[in-house]
N, C-alpha and C positions, 0 to 999 in steps of 0.2 A: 531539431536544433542542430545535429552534425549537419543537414542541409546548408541549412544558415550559414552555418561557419565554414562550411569548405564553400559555398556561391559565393561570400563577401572575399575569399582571395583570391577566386575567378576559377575556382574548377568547374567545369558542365557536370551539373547535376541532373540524376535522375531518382525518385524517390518511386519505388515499386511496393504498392498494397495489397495486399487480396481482399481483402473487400471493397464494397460498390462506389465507400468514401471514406478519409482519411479521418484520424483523430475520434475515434469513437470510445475510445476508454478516458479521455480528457473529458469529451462533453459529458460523459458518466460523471467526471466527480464535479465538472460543471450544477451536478442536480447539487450537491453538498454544499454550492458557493465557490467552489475551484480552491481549495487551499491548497497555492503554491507555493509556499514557505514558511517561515519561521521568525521573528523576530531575535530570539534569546541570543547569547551572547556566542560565538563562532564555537568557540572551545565546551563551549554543551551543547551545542547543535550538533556537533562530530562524536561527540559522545554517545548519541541515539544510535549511531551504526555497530554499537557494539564490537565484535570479531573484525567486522568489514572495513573498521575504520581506517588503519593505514594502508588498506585500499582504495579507501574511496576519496580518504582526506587531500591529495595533490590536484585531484578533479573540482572539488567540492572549492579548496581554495580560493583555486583558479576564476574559477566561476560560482562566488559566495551568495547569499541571499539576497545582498545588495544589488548584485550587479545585476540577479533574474527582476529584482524588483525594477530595476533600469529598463531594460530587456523591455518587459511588460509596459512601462510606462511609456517608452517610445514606441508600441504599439497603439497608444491613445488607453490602453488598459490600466487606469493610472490605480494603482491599489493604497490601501491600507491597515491596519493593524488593529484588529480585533482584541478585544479585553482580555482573552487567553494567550495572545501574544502569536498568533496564527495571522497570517499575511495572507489577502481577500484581495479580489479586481472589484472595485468599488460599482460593478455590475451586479455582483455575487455569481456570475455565471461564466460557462466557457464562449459559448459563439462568436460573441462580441472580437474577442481577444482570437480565435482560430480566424474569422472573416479577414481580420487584419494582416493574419500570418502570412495566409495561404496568399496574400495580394502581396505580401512584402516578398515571397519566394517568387512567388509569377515575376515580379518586376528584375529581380535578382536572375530571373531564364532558369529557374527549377521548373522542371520536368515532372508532373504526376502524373503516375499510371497505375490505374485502379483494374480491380482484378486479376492480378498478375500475379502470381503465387511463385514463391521460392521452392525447387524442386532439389536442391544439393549443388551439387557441382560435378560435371563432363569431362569431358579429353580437357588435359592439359588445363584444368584447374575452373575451366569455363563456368560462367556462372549458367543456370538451368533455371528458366521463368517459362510457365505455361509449353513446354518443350523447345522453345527454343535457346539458345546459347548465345552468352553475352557475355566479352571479355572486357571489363573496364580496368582501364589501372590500377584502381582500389576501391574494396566495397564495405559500406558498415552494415552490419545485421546490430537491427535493434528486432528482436523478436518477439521481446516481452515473455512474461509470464506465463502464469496456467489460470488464473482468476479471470472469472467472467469468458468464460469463450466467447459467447455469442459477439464480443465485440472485439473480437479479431487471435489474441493472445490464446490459440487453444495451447499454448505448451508441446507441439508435435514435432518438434524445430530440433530435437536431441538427435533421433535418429540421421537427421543430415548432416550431421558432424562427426562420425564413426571415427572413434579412435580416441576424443576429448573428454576428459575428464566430466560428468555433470550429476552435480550434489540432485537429489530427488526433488524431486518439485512440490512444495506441500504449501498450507493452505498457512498463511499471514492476516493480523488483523483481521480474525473473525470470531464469530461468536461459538459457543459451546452446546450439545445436546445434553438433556437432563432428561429424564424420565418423568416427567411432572407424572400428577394425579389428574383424571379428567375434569375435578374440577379447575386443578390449577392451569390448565393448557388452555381450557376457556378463559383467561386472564390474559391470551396473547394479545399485544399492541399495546398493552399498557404500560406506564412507563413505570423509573423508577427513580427518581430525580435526589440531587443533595446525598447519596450515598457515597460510604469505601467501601472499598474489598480489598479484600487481604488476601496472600497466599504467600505462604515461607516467610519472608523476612521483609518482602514489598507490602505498601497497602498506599492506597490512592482513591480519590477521593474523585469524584465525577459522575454519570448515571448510565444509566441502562435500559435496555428492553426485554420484555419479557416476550418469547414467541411460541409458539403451539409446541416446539420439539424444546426448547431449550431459554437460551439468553445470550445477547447481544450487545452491542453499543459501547462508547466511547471506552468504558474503565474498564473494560471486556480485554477490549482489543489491549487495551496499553502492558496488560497480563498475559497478553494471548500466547505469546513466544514461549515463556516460562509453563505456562500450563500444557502447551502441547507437549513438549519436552517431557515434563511429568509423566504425561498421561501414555507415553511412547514406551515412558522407560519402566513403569509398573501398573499399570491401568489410571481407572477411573480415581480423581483427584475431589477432593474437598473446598471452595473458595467459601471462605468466609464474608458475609455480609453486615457491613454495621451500618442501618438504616435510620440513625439518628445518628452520627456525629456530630455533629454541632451541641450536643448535649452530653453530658460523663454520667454514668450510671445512675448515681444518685440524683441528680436532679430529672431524670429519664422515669425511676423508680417516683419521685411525689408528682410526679403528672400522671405515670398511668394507674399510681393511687392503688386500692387494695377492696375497691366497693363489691360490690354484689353485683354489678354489672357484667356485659358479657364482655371476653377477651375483644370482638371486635368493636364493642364500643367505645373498651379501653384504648385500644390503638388509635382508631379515629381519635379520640379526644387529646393522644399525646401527639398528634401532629402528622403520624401515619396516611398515605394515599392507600389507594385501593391495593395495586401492586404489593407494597408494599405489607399489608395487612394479611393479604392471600399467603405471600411469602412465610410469614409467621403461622399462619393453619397451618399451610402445610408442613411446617417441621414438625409441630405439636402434633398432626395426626402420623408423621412418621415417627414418633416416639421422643421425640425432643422434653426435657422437663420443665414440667410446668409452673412449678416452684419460684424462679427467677424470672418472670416476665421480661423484662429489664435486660439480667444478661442476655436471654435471647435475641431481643430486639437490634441488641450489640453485637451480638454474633449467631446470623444464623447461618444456618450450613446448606450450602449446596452443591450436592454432587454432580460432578460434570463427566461422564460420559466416555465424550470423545470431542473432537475439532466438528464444527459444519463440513460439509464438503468442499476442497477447493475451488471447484464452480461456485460458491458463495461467497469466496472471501473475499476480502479487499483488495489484496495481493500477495503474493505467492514469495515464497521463504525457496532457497535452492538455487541451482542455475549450473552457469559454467564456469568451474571451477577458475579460480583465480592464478592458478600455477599454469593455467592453460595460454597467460595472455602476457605478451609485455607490458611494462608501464606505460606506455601509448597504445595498450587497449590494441595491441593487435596478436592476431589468435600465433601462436608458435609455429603451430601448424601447418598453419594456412598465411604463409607469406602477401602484405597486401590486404587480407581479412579483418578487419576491425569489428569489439562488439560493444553494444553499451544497453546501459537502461534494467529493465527490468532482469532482461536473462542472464545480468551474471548474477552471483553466489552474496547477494548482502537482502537484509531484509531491515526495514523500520517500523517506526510505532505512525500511527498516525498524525498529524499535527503540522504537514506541510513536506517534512524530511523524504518519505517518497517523491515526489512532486520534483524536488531541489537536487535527490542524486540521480534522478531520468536527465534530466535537463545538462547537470556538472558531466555528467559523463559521456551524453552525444556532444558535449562539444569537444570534448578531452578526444574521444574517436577520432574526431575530425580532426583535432589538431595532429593526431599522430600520422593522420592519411596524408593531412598536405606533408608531412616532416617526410613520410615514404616518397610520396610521387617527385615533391625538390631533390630526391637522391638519385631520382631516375630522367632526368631529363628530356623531352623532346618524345614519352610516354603518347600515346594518343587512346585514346578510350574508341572502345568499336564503336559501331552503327548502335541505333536502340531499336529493339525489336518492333513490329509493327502493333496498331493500338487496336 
């Protein structure tokens, strides 16, 4: 995107990768359906950013969901709005919508070069790709994250900024490790659909996965931030489970009845999936009381551990600190230096709001890069390294 926006006011672009080909964490959430934004109303979409917000919110503005929906649709990626209010390329995938890109940048004379690895910076502030040295008038690092390495974002990008401020890099939108019972770990892949969970004072309604070490999926993640939190700040945390909401106690209590029957016939017959029913053994075999079927099924308890590993998670919490950059996103430091996107310091829940401040803020770069180089006149960017 800061491509985009600095080729359309005519600067020579060059976009350097190190791997073999670009956009490999888009086409990941391409497997999801590519949700790039949000429908809800602006003033609660900037509310998702939590701390970050009046960081993030003059980028985001700028460049609102509208206008990425624009964006996209002048692509030929023409989207629309899912019944959770999550904004889809009416593909449900990414390539479609990167084939276009990468043609709209070729045609704009951006530059790609793959395999070229960012190595710091040389004499005189030079930029370092593959050992050789490249002084452009102004450079954005989008570096991304620590999630998913193998698709480019290893998180190794701290150390070449010595001297900057950078929050720890830890694991966002992801799932929890539990200790299940051997029987319950063979329960993993199964789902857990129509549930809340609760923890402190949140609870939310959405579902889940159960996996061999723990539990994952959407009303996971929407928790995710708050539990890790927890879990940093005194151990191993409790989320509550209430796997009949849609039903209040008492009428939960005359379905699963009071027969002779066994516990998992009762559950099946109150509406209960497999998941779900396993969920229930196993509190009862870890001492849970038997007494209240009902309250249980309303609240069962599970303990969680710790976070997945950052290599798991959706995306990464942390970055570079915000006191490190002007309000055009350029580093203090490093006069000229621009960052956006994943590596700085904000995190989100999922629902498209990651997706919206990568986007709001490589253009926000950009724009502060052209606002640098108009100051500097008659500027000429070096040679580009060979391919």
């Amino acid at each position: 995107m800061a491509a985009e926006v600095l080729a359309e006011a005519g600067a020579a672009v060059t976009v350097f990768d190190h791997l073999a080909s670009p956009a490999r964490k888009l086409l990941m959430a391409g497997r999801g359906g590519l949700n790039l934004t949000h429908s809800e109303p602006l003033e609660a979409l900037l509310a998702r950013y939590g701390s970050a917000r009046a960081a993030l919110e003059p980028a985001i503005r700028a460049f609102p969901p509208d206008a990425l929906r624009a964006w996209a649709d002048g692509l030929g990626a023409e989207t629309f709005i899912g019944s959770s209010g999550r904004v889809f390329p009416r593909a449900l995938k990414a390539s479609p919508l990167l084939r276009a890109w990468l043609a709209r940048l070729a045609a704009l004379g951006v530059h790609l070069r793959s395999r070229h690895r960012w190595q710091g910076f040389g004499a005189d502030s030079a930029l370092l790709l593959n050992g050789a040295a490249l002084r452009p008038a102004a450079i954005v690092l989008a570096l991304g994250g620590a999630s998913w390495p193998r698709l480019g974002s290893d998180g190794a990008w701290p150390a070449l900024l010595p001297g900057c401020a950078v929050a720890p890099l830890r694991p966002a939108n992801m799932g929890f490790i539990v200790n299940w019972s051997a029987p319950m770990a063979r329960q993993a892949g199964q789902p857990l659909k129509r549930i809340a969970a609760r923890f402190g004072a949140a609870s939310l309604r959405g579902e889940a996965m159960l996996t061999a070490t723990g539990i994952e999926g959407g009303v996971i993640y929407a928790l995710s931030a708050a539990l890790r939190e927890a879990i940093a700040a005194g151990g191993p945390q409790t989320l509550w489970l209430d796997l009949r909401p849609d039903l209040d106690a008492a009428a939960l209590a005359q379905r699963l009845g009071a027969s002779a029957a066994s516990v998992s016939t009762r559950l099946r017959k109150a509406g209960l999936g497999p998941a779900a029913v396993a969920l229930v053994q196993e509190a009862l075999h870890a001492g849970a009381a038997r007494g209240d079927l009902a309250a249980l099924v309303k609240a069962v308890p599970v303990t969680l551990q710790a976070p997945q590993p950052l290599a798991r998670a959706i995306s990464s919490a942390g970055g570079l600190a915000w006191s490190e950059l002007t309000p055009a996103f350029m580093l203090r430091r490093h006069p000229g230096v621009f960052a956006c996107g994943e590596m700085l310091d904000w995190e989100a829940p999922t629902g498209g709001y990651l997706l919206q401040a990568c986007f709001a803020t490589g253009a926000a770069a950009a724009r502060g890069a052209l606002a640098w180089l108009a100051a500097r006149p008659g500027t000429d960017a070096a040679a580009l390294p060979p391919e």
